[in-house]
C-alpha positions in Angstrom: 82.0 102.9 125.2 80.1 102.2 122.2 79.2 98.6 121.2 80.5 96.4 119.0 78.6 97.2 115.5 80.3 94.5 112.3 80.5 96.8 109.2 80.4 94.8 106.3 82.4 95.8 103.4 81.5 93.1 100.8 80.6 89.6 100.9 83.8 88.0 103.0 84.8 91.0 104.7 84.1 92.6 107.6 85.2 95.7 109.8 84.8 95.3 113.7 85.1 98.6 115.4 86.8 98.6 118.9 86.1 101.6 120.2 88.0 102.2 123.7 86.7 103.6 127.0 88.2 106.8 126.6 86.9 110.3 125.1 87.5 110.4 121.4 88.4 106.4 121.0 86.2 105.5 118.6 86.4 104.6 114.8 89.9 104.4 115.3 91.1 101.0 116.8 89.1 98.4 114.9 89.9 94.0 113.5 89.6 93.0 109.6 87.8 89.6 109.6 87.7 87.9 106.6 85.6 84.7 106.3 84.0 82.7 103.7 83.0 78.9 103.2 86.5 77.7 103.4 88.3 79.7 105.6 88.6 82.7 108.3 91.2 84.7 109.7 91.5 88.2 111.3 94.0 91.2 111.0 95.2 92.7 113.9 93.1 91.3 117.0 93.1 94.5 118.8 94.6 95.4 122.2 93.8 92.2 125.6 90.8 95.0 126.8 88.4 93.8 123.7 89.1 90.5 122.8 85.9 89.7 124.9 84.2 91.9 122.7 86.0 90.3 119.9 85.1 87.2 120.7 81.5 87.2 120.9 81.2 89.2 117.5 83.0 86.1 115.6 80.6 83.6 117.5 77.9 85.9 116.5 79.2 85.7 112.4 78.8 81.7 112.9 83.0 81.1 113.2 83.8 78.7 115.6 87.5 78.7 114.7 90.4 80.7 113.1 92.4 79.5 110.6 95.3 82.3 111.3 95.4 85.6 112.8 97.7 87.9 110.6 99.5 90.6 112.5 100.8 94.1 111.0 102.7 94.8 113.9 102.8 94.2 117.5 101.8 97.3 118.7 99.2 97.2 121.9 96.6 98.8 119.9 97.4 95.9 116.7 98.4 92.8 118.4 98.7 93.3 122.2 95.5 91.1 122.2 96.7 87.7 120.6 97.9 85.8 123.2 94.5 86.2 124.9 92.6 85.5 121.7 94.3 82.2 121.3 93.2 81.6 125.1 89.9 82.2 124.5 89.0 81.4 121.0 90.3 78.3 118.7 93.2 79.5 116.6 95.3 77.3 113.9 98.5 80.1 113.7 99.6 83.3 114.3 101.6 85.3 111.3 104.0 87.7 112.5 107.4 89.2 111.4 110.0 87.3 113.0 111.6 90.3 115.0 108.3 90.5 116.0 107.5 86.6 117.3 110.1 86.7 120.7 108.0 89.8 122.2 105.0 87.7 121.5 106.4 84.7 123.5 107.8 86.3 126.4 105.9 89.9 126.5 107.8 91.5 129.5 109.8 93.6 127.6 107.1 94.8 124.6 104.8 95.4 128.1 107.4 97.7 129.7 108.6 99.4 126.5 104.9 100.4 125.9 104.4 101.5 129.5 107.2 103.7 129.0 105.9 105.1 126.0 102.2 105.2 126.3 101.8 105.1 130.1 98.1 104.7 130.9 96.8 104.2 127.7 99.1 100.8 127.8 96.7 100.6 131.2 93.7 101.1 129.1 94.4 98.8 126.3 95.0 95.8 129.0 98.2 93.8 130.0 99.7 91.3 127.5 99.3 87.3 127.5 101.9 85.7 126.1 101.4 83.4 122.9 102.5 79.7 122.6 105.4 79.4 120.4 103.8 76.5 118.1 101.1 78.9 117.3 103.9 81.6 115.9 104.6 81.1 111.9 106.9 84.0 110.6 105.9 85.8 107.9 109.0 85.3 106.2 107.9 81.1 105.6 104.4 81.9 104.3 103.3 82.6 100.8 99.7 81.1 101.0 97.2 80.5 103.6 94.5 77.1 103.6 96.5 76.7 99.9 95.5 80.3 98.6 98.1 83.0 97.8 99.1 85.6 100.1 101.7 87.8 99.6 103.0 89.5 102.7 105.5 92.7 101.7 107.6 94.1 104.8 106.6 98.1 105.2 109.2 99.2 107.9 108.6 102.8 109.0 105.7 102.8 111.8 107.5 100.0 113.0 110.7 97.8 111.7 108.5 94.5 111.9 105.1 95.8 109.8 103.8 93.6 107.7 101.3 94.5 104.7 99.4 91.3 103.8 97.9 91.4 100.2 95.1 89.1 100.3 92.7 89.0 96.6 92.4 92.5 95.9 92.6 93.9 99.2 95.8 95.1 100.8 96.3 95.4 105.0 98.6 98.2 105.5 98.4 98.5 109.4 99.9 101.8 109.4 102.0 102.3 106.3 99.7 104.4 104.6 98.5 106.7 107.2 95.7 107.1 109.6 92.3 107.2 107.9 89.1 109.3 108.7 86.0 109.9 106.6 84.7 113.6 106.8 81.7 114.7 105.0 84.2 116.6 102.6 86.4 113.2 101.8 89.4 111.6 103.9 91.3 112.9 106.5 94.6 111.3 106.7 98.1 111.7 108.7 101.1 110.0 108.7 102.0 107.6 111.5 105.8 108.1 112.5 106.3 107.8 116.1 110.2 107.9 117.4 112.5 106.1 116.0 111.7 107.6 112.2 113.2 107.5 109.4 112.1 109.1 106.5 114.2 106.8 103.7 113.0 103.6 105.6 109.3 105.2 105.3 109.0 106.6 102.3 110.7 102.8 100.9 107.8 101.1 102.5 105.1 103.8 100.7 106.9 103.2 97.4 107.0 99.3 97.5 102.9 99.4 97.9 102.8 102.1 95.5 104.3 99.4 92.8 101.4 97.1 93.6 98.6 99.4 93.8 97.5 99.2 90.8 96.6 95.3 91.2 95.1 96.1 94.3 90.9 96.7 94.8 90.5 97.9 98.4 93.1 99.5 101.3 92.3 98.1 104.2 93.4 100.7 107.2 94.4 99.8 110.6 92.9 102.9 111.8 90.5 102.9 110.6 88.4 101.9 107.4 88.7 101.4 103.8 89.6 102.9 100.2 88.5 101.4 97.1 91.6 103.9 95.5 94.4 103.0 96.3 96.4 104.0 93.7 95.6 107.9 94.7 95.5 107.1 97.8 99.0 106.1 98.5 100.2 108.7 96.5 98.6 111.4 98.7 99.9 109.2 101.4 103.7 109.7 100.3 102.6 113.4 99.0 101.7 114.6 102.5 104.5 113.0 104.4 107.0 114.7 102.1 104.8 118.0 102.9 105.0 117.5 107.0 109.3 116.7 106.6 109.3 119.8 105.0 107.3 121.7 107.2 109.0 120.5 110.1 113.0 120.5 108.8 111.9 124.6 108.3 110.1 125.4 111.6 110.6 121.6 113.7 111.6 124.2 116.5 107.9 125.8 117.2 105.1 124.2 118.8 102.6 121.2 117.9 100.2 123.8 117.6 102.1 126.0 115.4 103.1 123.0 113.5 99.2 122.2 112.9 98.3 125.8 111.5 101.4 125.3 109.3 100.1 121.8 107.9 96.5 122.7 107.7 98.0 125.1 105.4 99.9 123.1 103.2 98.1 119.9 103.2 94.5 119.1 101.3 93.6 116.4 103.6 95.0 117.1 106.5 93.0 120.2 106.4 89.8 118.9 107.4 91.0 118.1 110.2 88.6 121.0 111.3 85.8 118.7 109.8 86.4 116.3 112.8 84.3 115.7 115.8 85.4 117.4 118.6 86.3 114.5 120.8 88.2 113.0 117.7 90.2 116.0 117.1 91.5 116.0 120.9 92.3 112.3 120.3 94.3 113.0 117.0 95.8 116.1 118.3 97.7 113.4 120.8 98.5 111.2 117.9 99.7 114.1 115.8 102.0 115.1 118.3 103.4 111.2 118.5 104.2 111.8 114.9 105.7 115.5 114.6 108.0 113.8 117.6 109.0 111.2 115.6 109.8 113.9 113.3 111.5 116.3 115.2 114.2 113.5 116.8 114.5 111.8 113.5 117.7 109.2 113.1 119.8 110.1 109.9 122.1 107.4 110.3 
């Protein structure tokens, strides 16, 4: 595993990688911290196996306390961490959509549904702490944080409880717009649609954030780094998931790897997916196959 290494982006914010003890983990799972002066928070604390490692690089950045962690979603990889960050590190309040806050204070189910799904990577990214109600604020009751405007916009699609948090220019999108890698040729991107999909809900949530693109400076990715356009960028978003429905309502019935070829074919950033280190394309061939599922057992109703 590699270390923690901050990436600063500008002034206030800051990328912290949290790269996972398994081939091809890396630059993918990461925390936004933003801190100034007056106030710090983070985005998506990361999964209970790094908050450690989480820990010691906001002691090392001279925060001694959080005013608010602001959750996505509560995927493991996103927000499986919190209830051991609050343990471990001072935290004013935790923002999450309110389907989302009863799986944060009694875990048991959100630990066995992801079990179920992920099997030992739920192992990998560590067991789930539960968080203390008075700490959970639903996003639903929030419109600014230490009296400065935030504007939280529901994106259903990855999940029915994400959360985009709009925040002075820079939007958190969690998974709404994709998966993000840099290649020496531009971004590779995919869409993230695990089961249960559905395209009208998704392609809703792409469109909403679309409308406020253009007052928007920076996309901040939950996998994993940043755009300055997001105007083009969530149009190719929305572009290529239309692409990959079509591919797969045509030819859903032949293999991932089939699939691949097909949408290398048809789709500019997706194609350098080639341009990938070798243990990141066996990580995103698992991930790709997550999404062609989602996909392929679609709900129409």
């Amino acid at each position: 595993m590699s270390s923690l290494q901050p990436i600063q982006i500008d002034q206030t914010l800051w990328l912290l990688p949290l790269d996972q003890p398994r081939e091809g983990f890396r630059q993918f799972i990461s925390t936004w911290l933003y801190h100034d002066q007056k106030i710090a928070f983070v985005v998506d604390p990361g999964p209970t196996a790094t908050i450690p490692r989480l820990v010691e690089a906001l002691r090392q950045q001279g925060i001694e306390k959080l005013d608010a962690v602001l959750l996505t979603h509560i995927h493991l990889d996103h927000g499986g961490g919190t209830g051991a960050l609050v343990e471990q590190f001072p935290v004013d309040r935790v923002l999450c959509h309110p389907q989302g806050i009863p799986h944060l204070i009694e875990p048991t189910r959100l630990w066995e549904g992801s079990v179920k799904v992920l099997g030992d990577l739920a192992t990998m990214y560590g067991p789930l702490t539960p968080v203390p109600a008075e700490k959970l604020v639903s996003t639903e009751d929030v419109d600014t944080l230490c009296g400065r405007p935030i504007q939280l916009i529901p994106t259903p699609g990855h999940a029915p409880h994400q959360v985009a948090f709009a925040w002075e220019g820079a939007l958190f999108l969690g998974e709404a717009g994709g998966v993000l890698q840099e290649t020496a040729q531009g971004p590779y991107l995919r869409p993230a649609t695990p089961p249960a999909f559905r395209r009208g809900v998704f392609l809703q949530s792409i469109k909403t954030l679309r409308e406020l693109a253009p007052s928007l400076t920076r996309l901040c990715y939950g996998h994993f780094g940043s755009s300055t356009q997001p105007v083009e960028m969530l149009e190719q978003a929305e572009e290529q998931l239309l692409r990959w429905l079509s591919v797969v309502d045509a030819h859903g019935q032949e293999d991932d790897l089939a699939l691949i070829e097909r949408l290398q074919q048809v789709d500019p950033l997706f194609a350098r997916f080639p341009l990938l280190d070798a243990d990141i394309q066996q990580r995103e061939r698992y991930f790709v196959g997550n999404s062609l599922w989602g996909m392929r057992t679609e709900k129409r109703s």
